[in-house]
VEXNU-391764 format. One record per atom (N, C-alpha, C): x, y, z; residue in one letter. Coordinates in steps of 0.001 Angstrom, whole numbers, padded with zeros to 6 digits, always signed. Layout:
XYZa;...
# end
This chain:
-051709+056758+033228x;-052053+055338+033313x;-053007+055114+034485x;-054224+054405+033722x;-055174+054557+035039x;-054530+053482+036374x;-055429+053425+037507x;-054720+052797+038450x;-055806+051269+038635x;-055118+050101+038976x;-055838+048723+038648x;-056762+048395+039623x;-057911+048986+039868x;-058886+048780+040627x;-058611+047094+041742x;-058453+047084+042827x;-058202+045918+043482x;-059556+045965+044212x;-060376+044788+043750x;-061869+044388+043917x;-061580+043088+044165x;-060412+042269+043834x;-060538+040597+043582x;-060812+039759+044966x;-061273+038500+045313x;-060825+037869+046212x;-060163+036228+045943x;-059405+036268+046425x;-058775+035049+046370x;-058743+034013+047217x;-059123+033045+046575x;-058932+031655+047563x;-057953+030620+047260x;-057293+030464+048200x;-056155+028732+048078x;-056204+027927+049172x;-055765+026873+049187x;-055146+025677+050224x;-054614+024948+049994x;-054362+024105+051260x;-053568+022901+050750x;-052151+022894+050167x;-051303+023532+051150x;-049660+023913+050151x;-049068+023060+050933x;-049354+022566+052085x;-049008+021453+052822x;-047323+021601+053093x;-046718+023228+053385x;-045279+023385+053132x;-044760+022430+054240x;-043643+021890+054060x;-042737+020912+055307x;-042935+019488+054566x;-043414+019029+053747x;-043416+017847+053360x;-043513+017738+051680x;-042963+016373+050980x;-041970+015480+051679x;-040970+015434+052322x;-040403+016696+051839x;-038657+017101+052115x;-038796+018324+052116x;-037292+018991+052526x;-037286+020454+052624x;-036798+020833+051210x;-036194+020078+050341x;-036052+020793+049474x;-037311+021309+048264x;-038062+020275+048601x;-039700+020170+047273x;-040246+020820+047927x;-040089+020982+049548x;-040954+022371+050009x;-040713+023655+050263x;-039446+023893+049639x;-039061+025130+049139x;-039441+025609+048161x;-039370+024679+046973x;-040106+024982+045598x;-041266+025275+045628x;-042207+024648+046629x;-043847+024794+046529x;-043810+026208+047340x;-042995+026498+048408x;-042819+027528+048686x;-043001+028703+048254x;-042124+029021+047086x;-041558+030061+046299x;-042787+030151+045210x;-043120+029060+044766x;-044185+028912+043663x;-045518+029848+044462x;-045633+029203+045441x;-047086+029935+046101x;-047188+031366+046493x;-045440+032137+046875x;-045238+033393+046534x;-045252+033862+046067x;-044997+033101+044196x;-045006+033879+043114x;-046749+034433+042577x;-047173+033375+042877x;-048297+033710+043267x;-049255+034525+043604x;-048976+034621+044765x;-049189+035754+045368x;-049302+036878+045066x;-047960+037388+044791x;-047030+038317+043973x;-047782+039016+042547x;-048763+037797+041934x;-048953+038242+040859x;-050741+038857+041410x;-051147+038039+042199x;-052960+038473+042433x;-052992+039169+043323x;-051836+040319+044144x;-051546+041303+045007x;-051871+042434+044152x;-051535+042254+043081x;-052268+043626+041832x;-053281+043599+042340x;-054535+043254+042028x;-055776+043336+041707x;-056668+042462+043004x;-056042+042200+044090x;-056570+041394+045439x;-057172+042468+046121x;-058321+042051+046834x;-058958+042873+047620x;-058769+042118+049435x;-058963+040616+048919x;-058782+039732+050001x;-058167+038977+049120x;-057582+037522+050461x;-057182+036527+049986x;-057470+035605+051433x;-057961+034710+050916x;-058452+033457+051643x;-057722+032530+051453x;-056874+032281+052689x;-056241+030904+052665x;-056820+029740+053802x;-057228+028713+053065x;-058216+027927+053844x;-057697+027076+054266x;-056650+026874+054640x;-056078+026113+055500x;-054958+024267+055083x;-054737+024161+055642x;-053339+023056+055425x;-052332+023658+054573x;-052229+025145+055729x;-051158+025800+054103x;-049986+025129+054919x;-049796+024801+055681x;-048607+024069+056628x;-048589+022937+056930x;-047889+021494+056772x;-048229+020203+057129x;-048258+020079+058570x;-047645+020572+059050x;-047868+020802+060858x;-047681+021918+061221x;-047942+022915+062297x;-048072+023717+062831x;-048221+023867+064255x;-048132+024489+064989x;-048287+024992+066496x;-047005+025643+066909x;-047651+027049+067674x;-046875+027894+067965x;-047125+027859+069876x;-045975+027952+070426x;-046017+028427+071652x;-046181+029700+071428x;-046018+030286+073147x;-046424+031663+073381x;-045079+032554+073155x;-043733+031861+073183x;-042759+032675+072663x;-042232+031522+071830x;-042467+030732+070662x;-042126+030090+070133x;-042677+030110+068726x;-042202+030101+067835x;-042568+029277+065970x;-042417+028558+065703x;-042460+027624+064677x;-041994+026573+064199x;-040942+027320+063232x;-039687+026985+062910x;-038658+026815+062125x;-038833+027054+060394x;-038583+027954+059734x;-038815+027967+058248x;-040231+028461+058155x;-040098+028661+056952x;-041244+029213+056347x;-041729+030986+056785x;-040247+031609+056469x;-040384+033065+056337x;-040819+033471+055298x;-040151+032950+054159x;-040607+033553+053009x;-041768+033914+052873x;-042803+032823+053062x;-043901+032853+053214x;-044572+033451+054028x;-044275+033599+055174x;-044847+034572+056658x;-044808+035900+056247x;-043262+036150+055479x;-042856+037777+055463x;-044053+038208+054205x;-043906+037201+053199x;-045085+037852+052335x;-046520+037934+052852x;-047253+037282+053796x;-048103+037565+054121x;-048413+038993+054898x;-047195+039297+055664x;-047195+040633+056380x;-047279+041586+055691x;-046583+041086+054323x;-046219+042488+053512x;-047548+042789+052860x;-048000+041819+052363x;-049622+042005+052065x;-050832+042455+052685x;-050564+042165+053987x;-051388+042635+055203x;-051286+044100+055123x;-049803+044343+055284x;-049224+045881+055392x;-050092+046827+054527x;-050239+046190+053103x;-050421+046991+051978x;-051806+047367+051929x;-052728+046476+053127x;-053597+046809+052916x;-054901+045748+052602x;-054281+044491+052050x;-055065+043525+051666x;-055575+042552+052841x;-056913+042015+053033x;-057818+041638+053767x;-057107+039813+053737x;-056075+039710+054964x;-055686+037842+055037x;-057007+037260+056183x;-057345+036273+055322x;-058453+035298+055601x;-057686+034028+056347x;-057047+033580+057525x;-056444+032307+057450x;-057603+031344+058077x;-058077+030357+057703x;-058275+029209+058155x;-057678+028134+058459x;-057924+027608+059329x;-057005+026267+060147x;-057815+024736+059659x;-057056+024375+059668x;-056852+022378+058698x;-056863+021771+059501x;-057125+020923+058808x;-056599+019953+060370x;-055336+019589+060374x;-054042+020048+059143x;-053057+019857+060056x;-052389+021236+060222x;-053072+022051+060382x;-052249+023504+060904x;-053769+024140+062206x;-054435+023117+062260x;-055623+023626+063915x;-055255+024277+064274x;-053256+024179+065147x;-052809+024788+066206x;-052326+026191+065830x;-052790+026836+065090x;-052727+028379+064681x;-053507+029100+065726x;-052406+029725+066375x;-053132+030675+067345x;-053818+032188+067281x;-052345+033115+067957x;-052739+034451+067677x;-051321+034957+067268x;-050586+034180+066728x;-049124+034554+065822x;-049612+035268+064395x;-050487+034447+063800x;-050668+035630+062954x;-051504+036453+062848x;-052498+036437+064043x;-053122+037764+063727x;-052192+038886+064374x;-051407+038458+065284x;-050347+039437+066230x;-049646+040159+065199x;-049058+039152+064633x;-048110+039961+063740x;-047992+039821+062746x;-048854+039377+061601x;-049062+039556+060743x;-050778+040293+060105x;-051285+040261+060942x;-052878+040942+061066x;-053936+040155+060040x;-053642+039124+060637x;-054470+038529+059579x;-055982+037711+060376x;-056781+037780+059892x;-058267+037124+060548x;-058311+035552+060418x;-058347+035328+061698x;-058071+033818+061945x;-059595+033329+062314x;-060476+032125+061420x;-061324+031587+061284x;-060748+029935+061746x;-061766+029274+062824x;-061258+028251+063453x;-062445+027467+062888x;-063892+027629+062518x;-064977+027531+061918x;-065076+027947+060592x;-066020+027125+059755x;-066473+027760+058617x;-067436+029246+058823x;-066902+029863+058049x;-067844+030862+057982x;-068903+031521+056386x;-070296+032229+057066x;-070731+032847+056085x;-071219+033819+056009x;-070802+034542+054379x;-070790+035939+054071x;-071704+036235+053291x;-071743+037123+052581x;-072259+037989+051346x;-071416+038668+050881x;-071227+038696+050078x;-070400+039331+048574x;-071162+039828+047136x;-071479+041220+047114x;-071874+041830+046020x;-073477+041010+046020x;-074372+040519+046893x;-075630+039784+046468x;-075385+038426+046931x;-074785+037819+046930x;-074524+036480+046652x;-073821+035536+048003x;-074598+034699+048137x;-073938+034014+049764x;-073259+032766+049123x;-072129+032639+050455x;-070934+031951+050101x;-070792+031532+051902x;-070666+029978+051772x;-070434+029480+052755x;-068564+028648+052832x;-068082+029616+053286x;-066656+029104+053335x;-065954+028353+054553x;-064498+027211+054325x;-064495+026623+055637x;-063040+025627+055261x;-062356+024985+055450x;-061080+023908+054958x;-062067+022927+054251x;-063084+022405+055376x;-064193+021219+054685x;-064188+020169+055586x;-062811+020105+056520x;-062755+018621+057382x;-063935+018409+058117x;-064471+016874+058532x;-065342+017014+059384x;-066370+017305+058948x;-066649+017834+057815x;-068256+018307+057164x;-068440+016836+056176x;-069862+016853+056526x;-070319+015694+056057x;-070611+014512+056393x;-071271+013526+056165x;-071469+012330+056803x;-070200+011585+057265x;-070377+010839+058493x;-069555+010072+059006x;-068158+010375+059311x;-067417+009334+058971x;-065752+009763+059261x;-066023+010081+060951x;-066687+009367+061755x;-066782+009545+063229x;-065141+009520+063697x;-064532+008742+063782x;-063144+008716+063946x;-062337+010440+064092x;-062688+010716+062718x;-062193+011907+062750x;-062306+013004+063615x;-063716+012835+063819x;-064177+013787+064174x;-064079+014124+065692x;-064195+012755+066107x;-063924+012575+067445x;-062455+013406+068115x;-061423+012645+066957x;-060140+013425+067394x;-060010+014547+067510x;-060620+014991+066075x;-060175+016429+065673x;-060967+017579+067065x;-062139+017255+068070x;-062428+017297+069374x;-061575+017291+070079x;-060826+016203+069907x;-059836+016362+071103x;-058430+017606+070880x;-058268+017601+069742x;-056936+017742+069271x;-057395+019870+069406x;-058172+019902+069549x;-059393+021389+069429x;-059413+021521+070910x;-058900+020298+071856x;-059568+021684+073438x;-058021+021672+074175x;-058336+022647+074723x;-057831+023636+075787x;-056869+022629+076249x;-056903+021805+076917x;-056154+020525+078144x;-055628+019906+076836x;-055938+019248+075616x;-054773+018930+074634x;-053554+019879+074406x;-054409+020571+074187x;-052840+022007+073947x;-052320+022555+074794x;-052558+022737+075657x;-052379+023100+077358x;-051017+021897+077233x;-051388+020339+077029x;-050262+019181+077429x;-049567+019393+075752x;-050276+019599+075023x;-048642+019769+073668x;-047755+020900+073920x;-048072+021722+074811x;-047377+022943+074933x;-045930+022644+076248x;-046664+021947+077027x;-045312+021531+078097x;-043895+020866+077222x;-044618+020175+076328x;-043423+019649+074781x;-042219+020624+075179x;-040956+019925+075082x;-040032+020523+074870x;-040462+021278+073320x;-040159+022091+072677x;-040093+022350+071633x;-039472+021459+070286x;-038432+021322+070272x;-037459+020152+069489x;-038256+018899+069563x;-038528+018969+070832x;-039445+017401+070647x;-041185+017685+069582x;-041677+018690+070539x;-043129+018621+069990x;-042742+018771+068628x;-042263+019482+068133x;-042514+019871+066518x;-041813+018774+065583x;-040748+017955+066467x;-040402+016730+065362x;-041492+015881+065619x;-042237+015638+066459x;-043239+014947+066773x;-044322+014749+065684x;-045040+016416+065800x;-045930+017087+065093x;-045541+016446+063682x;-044626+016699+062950x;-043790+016856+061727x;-044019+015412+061280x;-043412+014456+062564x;-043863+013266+062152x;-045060+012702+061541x;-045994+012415+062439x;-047436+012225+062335x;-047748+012819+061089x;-047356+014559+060877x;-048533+014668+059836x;-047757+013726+058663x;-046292+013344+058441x;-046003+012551+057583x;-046853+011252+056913x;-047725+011173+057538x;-048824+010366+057101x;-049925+010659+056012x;-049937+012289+055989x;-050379+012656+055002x;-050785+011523+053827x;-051503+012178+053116x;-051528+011753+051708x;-050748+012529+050595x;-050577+013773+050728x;-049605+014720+050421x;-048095+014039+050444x;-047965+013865+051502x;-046507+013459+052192x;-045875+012077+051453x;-046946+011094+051581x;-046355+010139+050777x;-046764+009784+049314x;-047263+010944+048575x;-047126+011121+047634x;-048446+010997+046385x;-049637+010714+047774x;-050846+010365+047113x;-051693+011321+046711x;-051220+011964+045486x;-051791+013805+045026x;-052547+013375+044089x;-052875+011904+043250x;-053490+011349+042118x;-055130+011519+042288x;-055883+012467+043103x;-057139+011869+043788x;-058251+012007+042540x;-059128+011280+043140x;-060114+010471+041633x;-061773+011440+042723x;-062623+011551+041669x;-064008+012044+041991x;-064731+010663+042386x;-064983+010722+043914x;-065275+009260+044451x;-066827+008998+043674x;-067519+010069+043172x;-069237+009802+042621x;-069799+010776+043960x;-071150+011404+043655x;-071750+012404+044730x;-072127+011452+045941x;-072394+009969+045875x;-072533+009330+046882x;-071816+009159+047971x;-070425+009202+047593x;-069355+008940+048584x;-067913+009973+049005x;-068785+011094+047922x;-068391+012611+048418x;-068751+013505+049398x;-067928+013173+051178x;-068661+014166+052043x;-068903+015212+051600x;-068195+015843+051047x;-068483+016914+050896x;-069654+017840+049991x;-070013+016926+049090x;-071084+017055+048367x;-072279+016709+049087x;-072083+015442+049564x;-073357+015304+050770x;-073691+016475+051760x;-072388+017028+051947x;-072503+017983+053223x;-073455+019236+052183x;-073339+019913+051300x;-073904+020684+050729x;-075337+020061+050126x;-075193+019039+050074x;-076471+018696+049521x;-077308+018768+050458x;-076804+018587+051312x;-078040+018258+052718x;-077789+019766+053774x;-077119+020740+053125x;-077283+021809+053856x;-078334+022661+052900x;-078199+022435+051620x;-079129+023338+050568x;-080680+022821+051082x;-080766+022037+052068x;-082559+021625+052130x;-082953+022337+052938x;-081790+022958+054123x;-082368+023484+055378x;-081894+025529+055005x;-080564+026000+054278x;-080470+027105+054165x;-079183+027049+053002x;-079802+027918+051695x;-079212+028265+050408x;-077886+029022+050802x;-077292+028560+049807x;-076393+029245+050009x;-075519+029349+048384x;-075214+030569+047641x;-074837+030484+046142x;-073399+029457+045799x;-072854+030177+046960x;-071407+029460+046801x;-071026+028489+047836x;-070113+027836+047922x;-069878+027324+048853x;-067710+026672+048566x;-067273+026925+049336x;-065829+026565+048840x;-064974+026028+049946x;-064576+025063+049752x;-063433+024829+050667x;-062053+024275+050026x;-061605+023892+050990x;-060076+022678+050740x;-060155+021450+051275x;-058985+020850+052116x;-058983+019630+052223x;-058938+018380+051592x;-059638+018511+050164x;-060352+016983+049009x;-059266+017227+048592x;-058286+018020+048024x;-057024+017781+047376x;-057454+017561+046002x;-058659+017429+045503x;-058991+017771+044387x;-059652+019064+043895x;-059155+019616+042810x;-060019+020817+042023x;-061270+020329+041668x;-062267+020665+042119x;-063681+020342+041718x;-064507+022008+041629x;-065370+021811+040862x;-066138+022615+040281x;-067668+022196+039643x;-068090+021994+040815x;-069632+021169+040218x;-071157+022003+041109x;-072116+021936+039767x;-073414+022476+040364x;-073991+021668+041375x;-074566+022007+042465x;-075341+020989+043297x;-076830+021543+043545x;-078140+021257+042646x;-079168+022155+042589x;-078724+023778+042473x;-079058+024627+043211x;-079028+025603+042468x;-077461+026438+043484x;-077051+025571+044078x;-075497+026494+044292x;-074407+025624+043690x;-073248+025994+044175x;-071893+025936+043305x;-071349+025543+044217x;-070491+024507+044262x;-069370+024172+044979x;-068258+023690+044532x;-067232+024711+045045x;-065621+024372+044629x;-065151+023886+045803x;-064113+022946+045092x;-063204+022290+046336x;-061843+022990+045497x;-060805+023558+046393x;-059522+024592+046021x;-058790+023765+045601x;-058305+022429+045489x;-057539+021501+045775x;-055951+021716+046094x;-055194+021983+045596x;-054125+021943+046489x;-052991+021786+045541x;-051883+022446+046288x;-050170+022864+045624x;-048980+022237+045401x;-049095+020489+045370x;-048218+020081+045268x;-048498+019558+043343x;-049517+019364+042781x;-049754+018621+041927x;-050716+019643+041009x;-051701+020233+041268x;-052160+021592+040716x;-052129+022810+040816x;-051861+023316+041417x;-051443+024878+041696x;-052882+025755+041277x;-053900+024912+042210x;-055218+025407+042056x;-055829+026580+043127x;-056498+027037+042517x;-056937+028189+043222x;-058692+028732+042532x;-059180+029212+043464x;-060511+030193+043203x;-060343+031675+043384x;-061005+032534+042002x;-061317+033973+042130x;-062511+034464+042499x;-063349+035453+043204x;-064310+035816+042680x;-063799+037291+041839x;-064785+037617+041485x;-064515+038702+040685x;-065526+039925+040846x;-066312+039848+041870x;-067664+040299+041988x;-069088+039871+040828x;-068872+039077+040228x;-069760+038185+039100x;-070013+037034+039547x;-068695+036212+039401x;-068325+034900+039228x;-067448+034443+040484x;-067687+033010+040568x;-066547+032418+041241x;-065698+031369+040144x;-064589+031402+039349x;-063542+030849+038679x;-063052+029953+039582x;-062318+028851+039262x;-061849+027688+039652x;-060583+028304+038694x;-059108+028534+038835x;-058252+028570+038283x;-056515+027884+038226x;-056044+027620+037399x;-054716+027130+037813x;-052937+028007+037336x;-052224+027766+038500x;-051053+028727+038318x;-049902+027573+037697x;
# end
């Protein structure tokens, strides 16, 4: 029996585990393992682009609570050999060096870009890209330097992370707003953001998370997927060395 060539790469986000409850985020849990489990055959990488956690931050001898299942499978995947991509969200930023320590996985705090088999691919969560949303952006600055985390870290623990836990409860995830509609290319940062990056440097692919919607649309002559996310689609992107697929589990 020949042996299953593992060439694939995989992309997800948005599993948003810890919210609403612990019990629906056990299920999304287990679901995103099974997952896993099945594109570990044939994975070469796997790109997880971030908000795989509704809150996050690790002290220097500290974790946040739950979510082994999920940790241990990432190690075990690491172990085996397969290339972990993590990107940080804006609500899991505070990802340090926990998992590259011990789980060996390549931690991207920026979008980044590659080449794959010919073909450029500009990858990233997506927050912050695109026109406006100043607000955001401003924070997500603050919430990004040194002296913020430096003062979330004095946090008792028990406190910071019910804290953390709180806030991100604001989500749209969290309270239940997974229904999301295609606003039109006008009032899609994110389409703007590619539209107005294809004038200054091409790029074939381009993919993120964050929109919470599965999208799959041409923009002149590249491609952009948005991953959308695990509470409501169980969406995900392949490449295959050809193609980039938009797929659902």
């Amino acid at each position: 029996m020949s042996e299953i060539l593992k060439n694939k790469i995989y992309f997800a986000s948005d599993c948003h585990l810890g919210v609403p409850d612990a019990q629906s985020s056990r299920v999304r849990e287990k679901k995103f393992i099974e997952w896993l489990d099945i594109v570990k055959v044939d994975a070469k990488e796997i790109y997880l682009l971030g908000d795989i956690f509704d809150f996050w931050f690790e002290y220097k001898r500290v974790v946040p609570k739950g979510y082994v299942r999920l940790l241990g499978k990432i190690a075990e995947l690491s172990d085996s050999g397969i290339s972990i991509h993590y990107f940080t969200g804006n609500h899991d930023m505070w990802v340090f060096h926990y998992f590259a320590d011990e789980m060996n996985c390549i931690i991207h705090h920026k979008p980044i870009a590659i080449n794959m088999n010919g073909k450029s691919f500009f990858i990233g969560h997506g927050d912050g890209l695109g026109p406006k949303d100043h607000g955001y952006k401003f924070i997500k600055k603050v919430f990004a330097s040194k002296l913020c985390q430096w003062m979330f870290a004095r946090l008792h623990p028990n406190f910071a992370l019910w804290l953390g836990i709180y806030l991100s409860r604001r989500s749209r995830i969290a309270n239940g707003k997974t229904d999301e509609v295609f606003l039109g290319v006008e009032k899609e940062r994110l389409v703007q953001f590619v539209t107005a990056h294809e004038k200054n440097q091409h790029f074939d692919y381009y993919i993120f998370g964050h929109r919470h919607l599965p999208i799959d649309m041409k923009i002149g002559e590249a491609h952009y997927f948005n991953l959308g996310e695990w509470v409501k689609y169980n969406s995900y992107a392949v490449w295959d060395n050809e193609k980039v697929e938009l797929k659902y589990f």
